[in-house]
Residue frames as qw, qx, qy, qz and C-alpha x, y, z in Angstrom:
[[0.891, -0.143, 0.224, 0.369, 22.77, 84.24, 102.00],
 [0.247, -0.575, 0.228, 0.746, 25.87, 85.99, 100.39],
 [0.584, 0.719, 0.199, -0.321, 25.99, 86.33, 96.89],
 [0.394, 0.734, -0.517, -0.197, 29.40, 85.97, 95.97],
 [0.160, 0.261, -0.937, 0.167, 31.86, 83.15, 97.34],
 [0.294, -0.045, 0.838, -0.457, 29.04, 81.57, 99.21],
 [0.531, 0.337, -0.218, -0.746, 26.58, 81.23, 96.51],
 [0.818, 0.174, -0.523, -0.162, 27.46, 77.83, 95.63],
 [0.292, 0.283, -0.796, 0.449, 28.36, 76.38, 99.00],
 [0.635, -0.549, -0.309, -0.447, 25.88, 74.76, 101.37],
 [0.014, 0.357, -0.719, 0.596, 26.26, 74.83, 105.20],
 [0.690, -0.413, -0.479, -0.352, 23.77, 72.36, 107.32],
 [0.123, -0.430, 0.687, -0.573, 23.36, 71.80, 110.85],
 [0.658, -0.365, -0.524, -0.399, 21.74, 68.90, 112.44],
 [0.138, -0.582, 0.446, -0.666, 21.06, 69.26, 116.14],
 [0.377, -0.145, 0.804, -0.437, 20.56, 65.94, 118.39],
 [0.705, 0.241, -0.289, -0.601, 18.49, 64.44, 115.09],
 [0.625, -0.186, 0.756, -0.057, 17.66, 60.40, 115.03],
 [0.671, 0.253, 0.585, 0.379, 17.75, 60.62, 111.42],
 [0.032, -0.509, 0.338, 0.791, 19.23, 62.67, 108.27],
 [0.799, 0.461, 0.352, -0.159, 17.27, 62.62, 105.38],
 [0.834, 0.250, 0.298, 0.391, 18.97, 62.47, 101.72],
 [0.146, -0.539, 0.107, 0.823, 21.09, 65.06, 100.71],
 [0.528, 0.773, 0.263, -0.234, 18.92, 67.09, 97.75],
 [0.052, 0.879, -0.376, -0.289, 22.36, 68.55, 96.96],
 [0.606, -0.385, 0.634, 0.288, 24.88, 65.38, 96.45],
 [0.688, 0.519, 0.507, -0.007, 24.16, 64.97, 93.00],
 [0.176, 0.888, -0.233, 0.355, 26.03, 68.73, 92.22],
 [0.755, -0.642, 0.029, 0.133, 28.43, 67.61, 94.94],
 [0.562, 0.608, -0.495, 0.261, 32.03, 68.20, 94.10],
 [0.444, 0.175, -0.623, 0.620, 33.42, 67.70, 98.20],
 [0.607, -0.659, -0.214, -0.388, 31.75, 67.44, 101.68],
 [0.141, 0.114, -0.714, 0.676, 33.52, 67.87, 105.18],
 [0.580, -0.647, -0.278, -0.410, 30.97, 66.45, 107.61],
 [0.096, 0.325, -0.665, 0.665, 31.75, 67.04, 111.43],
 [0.631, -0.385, -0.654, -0.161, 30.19, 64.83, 113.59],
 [0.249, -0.531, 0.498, -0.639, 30.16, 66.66, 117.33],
 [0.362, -0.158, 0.716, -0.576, 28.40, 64.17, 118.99],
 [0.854, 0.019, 0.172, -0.490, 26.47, 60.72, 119.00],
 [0.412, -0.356, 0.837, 0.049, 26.63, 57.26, 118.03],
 [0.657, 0.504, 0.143, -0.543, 26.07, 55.08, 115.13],
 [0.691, -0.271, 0.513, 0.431, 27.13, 54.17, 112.11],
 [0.262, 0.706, -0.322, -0.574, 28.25, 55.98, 108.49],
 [0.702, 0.336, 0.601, 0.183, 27.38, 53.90, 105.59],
 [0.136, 0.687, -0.385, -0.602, 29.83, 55.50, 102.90],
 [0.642, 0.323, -0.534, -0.446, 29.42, 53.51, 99.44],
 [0.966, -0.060, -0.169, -0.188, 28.37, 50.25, 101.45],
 [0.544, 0.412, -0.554, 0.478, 31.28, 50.60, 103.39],
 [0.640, -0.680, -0.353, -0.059, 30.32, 50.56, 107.30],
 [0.335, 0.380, -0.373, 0.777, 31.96, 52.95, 109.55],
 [0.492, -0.680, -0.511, 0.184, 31.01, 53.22, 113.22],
 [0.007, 0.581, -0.141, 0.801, 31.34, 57.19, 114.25],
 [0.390, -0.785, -0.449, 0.174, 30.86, 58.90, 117.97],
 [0.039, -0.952, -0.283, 0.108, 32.07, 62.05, 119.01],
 [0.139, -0.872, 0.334, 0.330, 34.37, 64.57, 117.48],
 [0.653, 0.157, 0.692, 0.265, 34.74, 63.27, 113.62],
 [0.404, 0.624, -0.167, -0.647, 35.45, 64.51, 110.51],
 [0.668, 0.043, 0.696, 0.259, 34.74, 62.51, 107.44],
 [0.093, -0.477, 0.363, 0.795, 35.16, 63.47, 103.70],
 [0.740, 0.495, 0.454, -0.018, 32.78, 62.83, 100.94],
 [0.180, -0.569, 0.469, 0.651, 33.79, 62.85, 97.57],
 [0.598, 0.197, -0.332, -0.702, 32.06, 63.60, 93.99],
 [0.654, 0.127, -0.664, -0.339, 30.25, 60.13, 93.36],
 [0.151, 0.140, -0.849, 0.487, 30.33, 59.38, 97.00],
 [0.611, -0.499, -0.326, -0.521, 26.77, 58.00, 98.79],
 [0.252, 0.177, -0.777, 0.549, 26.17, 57.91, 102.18],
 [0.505, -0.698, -0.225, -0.456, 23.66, 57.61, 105.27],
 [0.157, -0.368, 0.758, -0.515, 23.71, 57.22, 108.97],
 [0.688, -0.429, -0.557, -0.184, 22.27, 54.93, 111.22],
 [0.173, -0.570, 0.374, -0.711, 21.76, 56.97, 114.09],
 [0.540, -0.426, -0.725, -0.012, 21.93, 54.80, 117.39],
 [0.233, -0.833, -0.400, 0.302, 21.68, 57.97, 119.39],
 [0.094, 0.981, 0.115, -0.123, 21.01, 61.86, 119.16],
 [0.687, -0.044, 0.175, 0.704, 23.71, 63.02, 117.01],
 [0.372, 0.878, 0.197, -0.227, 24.65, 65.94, 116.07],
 [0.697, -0.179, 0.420, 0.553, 26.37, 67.03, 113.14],
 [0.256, 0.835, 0.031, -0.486, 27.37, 69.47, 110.47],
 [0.758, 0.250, 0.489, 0.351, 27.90, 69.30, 106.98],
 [0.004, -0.726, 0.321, 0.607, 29.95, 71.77, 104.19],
 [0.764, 0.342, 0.529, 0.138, 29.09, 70.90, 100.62],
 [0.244, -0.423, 0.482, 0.727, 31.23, 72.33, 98.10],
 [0.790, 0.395, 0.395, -0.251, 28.99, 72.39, 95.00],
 [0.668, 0.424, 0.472, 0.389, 30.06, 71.39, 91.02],
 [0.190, 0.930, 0.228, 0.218, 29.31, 75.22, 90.31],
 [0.321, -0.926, 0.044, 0.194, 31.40, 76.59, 92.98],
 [0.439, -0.607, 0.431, 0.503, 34.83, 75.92, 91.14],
 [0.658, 0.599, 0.384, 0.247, 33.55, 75.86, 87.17],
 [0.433, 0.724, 0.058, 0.534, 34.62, 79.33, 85.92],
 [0.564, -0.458, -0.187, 0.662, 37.33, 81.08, 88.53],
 [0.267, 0.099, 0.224, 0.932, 38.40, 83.59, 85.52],
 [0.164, -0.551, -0.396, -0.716, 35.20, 85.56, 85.71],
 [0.628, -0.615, -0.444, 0.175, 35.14, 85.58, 89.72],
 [0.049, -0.815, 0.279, -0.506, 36.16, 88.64, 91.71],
 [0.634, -0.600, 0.327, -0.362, 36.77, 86.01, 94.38],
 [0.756, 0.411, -0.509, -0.004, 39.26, 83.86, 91.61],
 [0.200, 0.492, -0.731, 0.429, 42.29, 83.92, 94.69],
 [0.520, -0.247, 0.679, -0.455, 40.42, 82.73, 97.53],
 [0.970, 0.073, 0.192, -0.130, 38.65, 79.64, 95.53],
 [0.583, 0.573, -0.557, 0.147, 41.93, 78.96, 93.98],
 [0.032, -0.425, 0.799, -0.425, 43.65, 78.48, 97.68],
 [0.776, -0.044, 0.363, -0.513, 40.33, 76.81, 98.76],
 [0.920, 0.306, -0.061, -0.237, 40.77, 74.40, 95.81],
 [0.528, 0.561, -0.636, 0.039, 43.99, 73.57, 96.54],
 [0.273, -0.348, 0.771, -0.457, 43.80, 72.78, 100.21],
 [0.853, 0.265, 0.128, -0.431, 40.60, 70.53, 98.59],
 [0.755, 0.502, -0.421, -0.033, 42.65, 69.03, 96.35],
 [0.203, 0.394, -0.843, 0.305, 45.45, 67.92, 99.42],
 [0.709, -0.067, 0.506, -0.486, 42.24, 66.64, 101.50],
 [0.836, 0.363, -0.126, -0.392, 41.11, 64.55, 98.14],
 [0.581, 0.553, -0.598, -0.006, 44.52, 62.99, 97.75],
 [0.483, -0.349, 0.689, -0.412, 44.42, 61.13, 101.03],
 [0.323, 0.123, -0.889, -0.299, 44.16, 57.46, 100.21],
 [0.005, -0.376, -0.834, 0.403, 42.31, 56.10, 103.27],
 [0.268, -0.188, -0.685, -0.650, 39.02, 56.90, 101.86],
 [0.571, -0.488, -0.601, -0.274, 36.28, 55.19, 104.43],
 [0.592, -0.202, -0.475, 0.618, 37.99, 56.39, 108.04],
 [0.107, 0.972, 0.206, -0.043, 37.54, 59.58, 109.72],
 [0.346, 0.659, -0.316, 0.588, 40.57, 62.60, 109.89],
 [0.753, -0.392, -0.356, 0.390, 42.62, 61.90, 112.40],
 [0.149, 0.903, -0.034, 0.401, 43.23, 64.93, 113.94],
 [0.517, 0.325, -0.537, 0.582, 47.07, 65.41, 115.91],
 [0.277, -0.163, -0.656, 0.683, 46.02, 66.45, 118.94],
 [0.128, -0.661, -0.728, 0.131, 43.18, 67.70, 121.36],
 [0.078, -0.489, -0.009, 0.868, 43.81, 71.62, 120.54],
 [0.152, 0.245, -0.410, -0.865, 43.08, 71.32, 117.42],
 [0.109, -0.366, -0.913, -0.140, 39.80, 69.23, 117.89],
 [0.100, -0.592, -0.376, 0.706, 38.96, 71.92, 120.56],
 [0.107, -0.292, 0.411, 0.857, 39.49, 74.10, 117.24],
 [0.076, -0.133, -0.848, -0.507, 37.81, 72.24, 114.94],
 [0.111, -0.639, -0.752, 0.118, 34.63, 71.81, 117.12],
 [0.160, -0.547, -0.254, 0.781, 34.95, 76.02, 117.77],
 [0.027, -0.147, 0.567, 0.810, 35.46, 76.76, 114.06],
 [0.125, -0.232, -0.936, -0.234, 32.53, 74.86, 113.25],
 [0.084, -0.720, -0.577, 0.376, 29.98, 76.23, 115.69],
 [0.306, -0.260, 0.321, 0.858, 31.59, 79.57, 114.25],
 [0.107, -0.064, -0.755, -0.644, 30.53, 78.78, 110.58],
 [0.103, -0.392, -0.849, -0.338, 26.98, 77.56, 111.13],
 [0.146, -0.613, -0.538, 0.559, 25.91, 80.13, 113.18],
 [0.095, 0.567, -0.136, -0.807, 27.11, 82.76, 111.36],
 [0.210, 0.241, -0.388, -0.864, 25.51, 81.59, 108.25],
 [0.177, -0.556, -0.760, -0.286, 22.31, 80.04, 109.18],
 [0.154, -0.651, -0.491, 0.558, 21.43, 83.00, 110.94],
 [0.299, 0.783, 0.471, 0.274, 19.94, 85.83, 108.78],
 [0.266, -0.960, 0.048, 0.081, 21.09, 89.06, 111.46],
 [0.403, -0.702, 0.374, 0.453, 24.72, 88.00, 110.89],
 [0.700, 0.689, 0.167, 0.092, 26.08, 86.35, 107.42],
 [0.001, -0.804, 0.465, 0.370, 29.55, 88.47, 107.44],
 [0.958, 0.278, -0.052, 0.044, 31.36, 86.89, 104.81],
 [0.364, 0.514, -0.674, 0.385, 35.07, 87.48, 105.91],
 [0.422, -0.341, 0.725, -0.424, 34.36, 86.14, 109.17],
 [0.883, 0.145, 0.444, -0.055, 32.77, 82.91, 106.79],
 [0.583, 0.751, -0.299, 0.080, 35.85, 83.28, 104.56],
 [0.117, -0.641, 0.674, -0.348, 38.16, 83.53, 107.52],
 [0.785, -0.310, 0.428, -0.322, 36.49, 80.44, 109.36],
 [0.937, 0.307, 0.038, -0.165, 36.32, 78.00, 106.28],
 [0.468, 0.723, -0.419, 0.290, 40.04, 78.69, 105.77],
 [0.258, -0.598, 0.704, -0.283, 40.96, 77.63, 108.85],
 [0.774, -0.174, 0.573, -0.206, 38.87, 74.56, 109.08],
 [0.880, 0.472, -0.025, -0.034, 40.36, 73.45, 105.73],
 [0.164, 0.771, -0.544, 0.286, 43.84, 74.77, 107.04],
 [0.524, -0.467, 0.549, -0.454, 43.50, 72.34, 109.76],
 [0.903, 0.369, 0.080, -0.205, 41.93, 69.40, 107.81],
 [0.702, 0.663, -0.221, 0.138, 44.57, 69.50, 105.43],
 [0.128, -0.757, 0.581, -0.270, 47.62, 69.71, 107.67],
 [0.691, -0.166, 0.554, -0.433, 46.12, 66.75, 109.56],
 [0.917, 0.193, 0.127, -0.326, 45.84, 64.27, 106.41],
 [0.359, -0.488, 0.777, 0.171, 48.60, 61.58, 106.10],
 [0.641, 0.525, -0.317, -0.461, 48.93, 60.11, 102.65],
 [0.575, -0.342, 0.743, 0.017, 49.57, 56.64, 103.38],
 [0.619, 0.556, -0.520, -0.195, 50.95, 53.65, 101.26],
 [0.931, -0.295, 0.199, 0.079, 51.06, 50.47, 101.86],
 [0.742, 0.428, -0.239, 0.456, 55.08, 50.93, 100.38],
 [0.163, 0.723, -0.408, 0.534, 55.61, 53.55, 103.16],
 [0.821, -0.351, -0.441, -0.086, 56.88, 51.45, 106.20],
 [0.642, -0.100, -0.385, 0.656, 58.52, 53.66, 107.76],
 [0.035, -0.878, -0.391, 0.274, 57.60, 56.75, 109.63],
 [0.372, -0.426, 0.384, 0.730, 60.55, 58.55, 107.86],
 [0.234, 0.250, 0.784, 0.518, 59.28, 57.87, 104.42],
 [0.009, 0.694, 0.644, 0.321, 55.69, 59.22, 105.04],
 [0.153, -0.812, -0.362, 0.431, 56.68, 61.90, 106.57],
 [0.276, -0.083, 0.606, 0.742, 58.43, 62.55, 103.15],
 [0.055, 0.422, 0.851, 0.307, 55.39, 61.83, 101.59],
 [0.170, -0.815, -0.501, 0.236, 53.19, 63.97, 103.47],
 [0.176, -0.717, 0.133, 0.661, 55.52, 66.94, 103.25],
 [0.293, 0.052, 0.582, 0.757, 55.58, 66.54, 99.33],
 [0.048, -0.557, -0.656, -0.507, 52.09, 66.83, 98.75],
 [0.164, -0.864, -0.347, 0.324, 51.53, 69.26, 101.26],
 [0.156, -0.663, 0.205, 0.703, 54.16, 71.67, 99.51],
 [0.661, 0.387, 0.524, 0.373, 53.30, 70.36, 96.07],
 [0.590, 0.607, 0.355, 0.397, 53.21, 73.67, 94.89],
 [0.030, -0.948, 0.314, 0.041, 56.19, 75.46, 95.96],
 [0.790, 0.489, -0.341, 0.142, 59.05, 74.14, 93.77],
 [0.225, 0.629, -0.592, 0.451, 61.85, 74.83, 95.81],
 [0.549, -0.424, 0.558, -0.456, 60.69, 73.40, 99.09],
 [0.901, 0.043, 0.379, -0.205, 60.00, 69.90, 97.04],
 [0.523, 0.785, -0.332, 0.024, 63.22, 69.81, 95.49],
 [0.872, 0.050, -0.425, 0.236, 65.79, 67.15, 96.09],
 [0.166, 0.259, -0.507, 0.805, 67.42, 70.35, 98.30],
 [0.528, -0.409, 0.045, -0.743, 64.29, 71.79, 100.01],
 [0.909, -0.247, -0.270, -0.199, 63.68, 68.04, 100.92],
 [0.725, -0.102, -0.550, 0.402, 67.07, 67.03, 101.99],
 [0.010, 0.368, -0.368, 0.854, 67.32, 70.46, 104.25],
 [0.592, -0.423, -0.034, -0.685, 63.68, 69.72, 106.03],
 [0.956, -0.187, -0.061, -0.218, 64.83, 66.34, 106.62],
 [0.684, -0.640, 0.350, 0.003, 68.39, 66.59, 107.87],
 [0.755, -0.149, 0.546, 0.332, 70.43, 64.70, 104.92],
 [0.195, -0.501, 0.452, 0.712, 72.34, 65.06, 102.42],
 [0.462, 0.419, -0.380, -0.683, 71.25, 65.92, 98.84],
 [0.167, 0.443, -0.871, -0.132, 72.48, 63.25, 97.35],
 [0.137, -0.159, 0.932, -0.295, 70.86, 60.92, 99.69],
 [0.462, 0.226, 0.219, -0.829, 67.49, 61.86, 99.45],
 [0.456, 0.412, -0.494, -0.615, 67.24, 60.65, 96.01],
 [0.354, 0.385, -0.846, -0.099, 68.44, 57.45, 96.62],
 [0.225, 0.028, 0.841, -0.490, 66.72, 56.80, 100.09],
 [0.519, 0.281, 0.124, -0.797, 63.30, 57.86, 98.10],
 [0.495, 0.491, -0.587, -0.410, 64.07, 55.46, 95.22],
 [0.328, 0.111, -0.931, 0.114, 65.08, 52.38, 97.22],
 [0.293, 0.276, 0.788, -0.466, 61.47, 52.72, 99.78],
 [0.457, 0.189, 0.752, -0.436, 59.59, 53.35, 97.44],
 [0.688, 0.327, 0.544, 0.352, 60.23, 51.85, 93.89],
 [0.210, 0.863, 0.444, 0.117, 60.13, 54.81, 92.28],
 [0.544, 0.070, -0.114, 0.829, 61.93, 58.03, 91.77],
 [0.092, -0.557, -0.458, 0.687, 61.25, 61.59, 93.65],
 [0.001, 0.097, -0.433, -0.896, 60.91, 63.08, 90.12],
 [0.369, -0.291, -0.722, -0.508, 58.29, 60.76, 88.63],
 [0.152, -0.578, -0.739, 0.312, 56.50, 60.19, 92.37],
 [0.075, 0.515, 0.483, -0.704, 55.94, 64.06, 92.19],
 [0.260, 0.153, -0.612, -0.731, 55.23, 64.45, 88.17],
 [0.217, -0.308, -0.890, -0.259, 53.27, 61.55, 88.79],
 [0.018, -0.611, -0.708, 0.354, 50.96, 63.45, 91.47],
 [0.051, -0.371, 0.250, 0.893, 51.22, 66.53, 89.71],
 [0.162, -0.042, -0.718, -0.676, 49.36, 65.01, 86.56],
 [0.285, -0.572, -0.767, 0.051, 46.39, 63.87, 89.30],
 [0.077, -0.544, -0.361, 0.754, 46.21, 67.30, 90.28],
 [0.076, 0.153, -0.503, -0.847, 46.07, 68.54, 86.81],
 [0.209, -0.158, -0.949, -0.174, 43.44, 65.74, 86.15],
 [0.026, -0.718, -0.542, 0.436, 41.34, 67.47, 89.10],
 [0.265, 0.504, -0.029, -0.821, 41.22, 70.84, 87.31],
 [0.094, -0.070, -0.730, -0.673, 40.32, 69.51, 83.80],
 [0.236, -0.556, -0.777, -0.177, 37.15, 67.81, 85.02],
 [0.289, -0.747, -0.496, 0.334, 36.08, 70.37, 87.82],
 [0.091, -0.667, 0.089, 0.734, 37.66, 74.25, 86.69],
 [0.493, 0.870, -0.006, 0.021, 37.18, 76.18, 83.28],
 [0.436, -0.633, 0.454, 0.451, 41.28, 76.79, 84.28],
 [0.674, 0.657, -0.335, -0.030, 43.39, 77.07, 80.66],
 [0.922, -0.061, -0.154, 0.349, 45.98, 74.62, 80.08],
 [0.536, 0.504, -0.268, 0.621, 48.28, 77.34, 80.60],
 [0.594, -0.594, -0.004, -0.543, 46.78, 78.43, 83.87],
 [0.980, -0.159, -0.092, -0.072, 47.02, 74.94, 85.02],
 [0.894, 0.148, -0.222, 0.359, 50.36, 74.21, 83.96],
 [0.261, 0.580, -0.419, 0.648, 51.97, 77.55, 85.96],
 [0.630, -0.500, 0.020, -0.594, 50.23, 76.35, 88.87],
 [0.969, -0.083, -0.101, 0.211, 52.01, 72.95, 88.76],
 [0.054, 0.858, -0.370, -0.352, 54.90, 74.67, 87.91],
 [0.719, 0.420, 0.297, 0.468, 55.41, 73.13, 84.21],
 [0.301, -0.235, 0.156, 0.911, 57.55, 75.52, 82.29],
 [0.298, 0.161, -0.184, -0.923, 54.73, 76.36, 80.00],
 [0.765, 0.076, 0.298, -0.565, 51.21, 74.72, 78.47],
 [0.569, 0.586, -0.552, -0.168, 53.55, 73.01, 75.77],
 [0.126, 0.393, -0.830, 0.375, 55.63, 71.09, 78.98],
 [0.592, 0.045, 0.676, -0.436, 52.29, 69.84, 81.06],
 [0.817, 0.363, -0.129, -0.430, 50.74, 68.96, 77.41],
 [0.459, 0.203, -0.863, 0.061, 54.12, 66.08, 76.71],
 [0.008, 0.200, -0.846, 0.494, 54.16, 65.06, 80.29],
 [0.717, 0.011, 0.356, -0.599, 50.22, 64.73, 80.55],
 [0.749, 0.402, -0.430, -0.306, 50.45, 62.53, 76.90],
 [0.418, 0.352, -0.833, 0.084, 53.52, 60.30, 78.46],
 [0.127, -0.173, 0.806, -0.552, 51.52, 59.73, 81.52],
 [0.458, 0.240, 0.556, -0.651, 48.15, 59.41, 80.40],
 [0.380, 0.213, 0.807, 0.399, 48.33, 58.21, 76.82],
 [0.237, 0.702, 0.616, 0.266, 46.21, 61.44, 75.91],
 [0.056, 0.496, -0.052, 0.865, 46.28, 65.45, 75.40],
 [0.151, 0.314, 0.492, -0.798, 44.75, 67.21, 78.50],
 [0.418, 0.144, -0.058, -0.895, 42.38, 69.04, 75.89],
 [0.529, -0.073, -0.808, -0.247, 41.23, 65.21, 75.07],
 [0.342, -0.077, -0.819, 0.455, 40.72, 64.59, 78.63],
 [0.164, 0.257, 0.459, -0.834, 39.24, 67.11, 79.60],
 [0.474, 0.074, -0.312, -0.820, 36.57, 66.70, 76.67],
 [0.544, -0.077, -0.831, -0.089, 36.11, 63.12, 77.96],
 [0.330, -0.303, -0.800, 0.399, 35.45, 63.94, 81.68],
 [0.057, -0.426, -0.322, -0.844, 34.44, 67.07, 81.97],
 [0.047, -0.543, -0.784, 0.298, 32.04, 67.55, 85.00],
 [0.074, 0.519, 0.390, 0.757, 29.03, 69.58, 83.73],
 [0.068, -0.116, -0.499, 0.856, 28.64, 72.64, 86.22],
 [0.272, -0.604, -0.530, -0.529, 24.93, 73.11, 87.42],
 [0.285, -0.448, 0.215, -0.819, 23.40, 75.82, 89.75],
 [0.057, -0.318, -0.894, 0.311, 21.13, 74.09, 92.90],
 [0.295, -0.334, -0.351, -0.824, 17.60, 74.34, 92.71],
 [0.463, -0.152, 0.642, -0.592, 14.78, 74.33, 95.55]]
């Protein structure tokens, strides 16, 4: 297996199987994209029934449990992000790519719908998905190959894809206008200018001014605090899961400094980050056979 980026990252395949045994791994889980190609059945996600057949993606997340009940030959592949893989970036020669990796994670995570699969926009990019996939597990359950930019390149897409694809509903947004606000915030969360009261009215045709007001009146809230307010849940995801410094962190959001995310975390969360982060913490362990 590689040794560097792939170290902490399990790839499974399961080929026409009438049952999956437990995952050994979930326990160290931090995030799991499973792609169901084919069969029929049904995905018990925390005691939450979900009937699946062909061409599915569903998301696990830390603390998530799941089985199947296979009512015929399925197959299906799984991508397990472990705990380990996103503990200490600063000491990684491979800091940039898990950084981008962990954000496009981090826009999958924020998806509200929770028990459903990813709806994916159209039949090209299933076509994709299902290619990408075959891709990946070949090339790294197979000993003779392994490249790791061509399992750098792949993963990146099928998270590029994923992520594009995930609509951040609200039961406040009742209009397709709104969420397609919505969606476009947190997909650009971190490029200031494009989620700016301009950047927003220009993508979306109206006038400064308006923006504000249209944002404010669907959906209680103001565009400031709705994106401060997801901001601080992103923040929230590095404490527990990255070594990241608060200053790290906070140019990443784009606070002004570690001084600006520290108020704003306090007014939103009634505590310091460095409190928080001593309170959740997720403690990073290695997988073992």
């Amino acid at each position: 297996m590689p040794r560097t980026i792939f170290e902490n990252i399990v790839i499974q395949h399961f080929k026409e199987v009438t049952s999956i045994a437990f995952c050994k791994y979930m326990p160290i889980r931090f995030f799991e994209i499973l792609f169901i190609e084919k069969g029929q059945g049904t995905l018990i996600i925390n005691d939450h029934r979900v009937p699946y057949g062909d061409n599915q993606i569903f998301i696990l997340i830390p603390n998530d449990k799941y089985n199947f009940e296979i009512q015929a030959p399925t197959t299906v592949s799984a991508i397990k992000f472990l705990n380990s893989f996103f503990g200490n970036f600063s000491s990684d020669q491979d800091q940039t790519q898990r950084k981008e990796w962990f954000k496009k994670i981090e826009t999958i995570l924020c998806s509200t719908n929770r028990t459903s699969d990813i709806n994916l926009h159209s039949e090209i990019e299933e076509n994709n998905i299902h290619d990408l996939f075959s891709v990946l597990c070949n090339e790294y359950n197979h000993s003779n190959l392994r490249d790791e930019v061509i399992l750098k390149n792949t993963l990146h897409s099928i998270l590029q894809i994923i992520s594009r694809n995930i609509s951040y509903t609200s039961s406040k947004t009742g209009t397709s206008k709104i969420q397609k606000i919505i969606d476009f915030i947190h997909y650009n969360i971190y490029d200031s200018e494009q989620i700016s009261n301009k950047g927003i009215a220009t993508k979306f045709n109206v006038s400064e001014n308006y923006i504000g007001q249209y944002f404010k009146k669907e959906m209680g809230i103001s565009l400031k605090k709705y994106i401060l307010n997801h901001k601080i849940k992103l923040a929230e995801t590095r404490l527990k899961y990255t070594d990241l410094t608060l200053t790290e962190i906070a140019f990443e959001l784009g606070f002004t400094d570690s001084s600006h995310l520290d108020k704003t975390f306090i007014s939103y969360k009634g505590t310091t980050p460095s409190s928080y982060r001593s309170a959740h913490k997720i403690a990073v362990s290695n997988p073992t056979s």
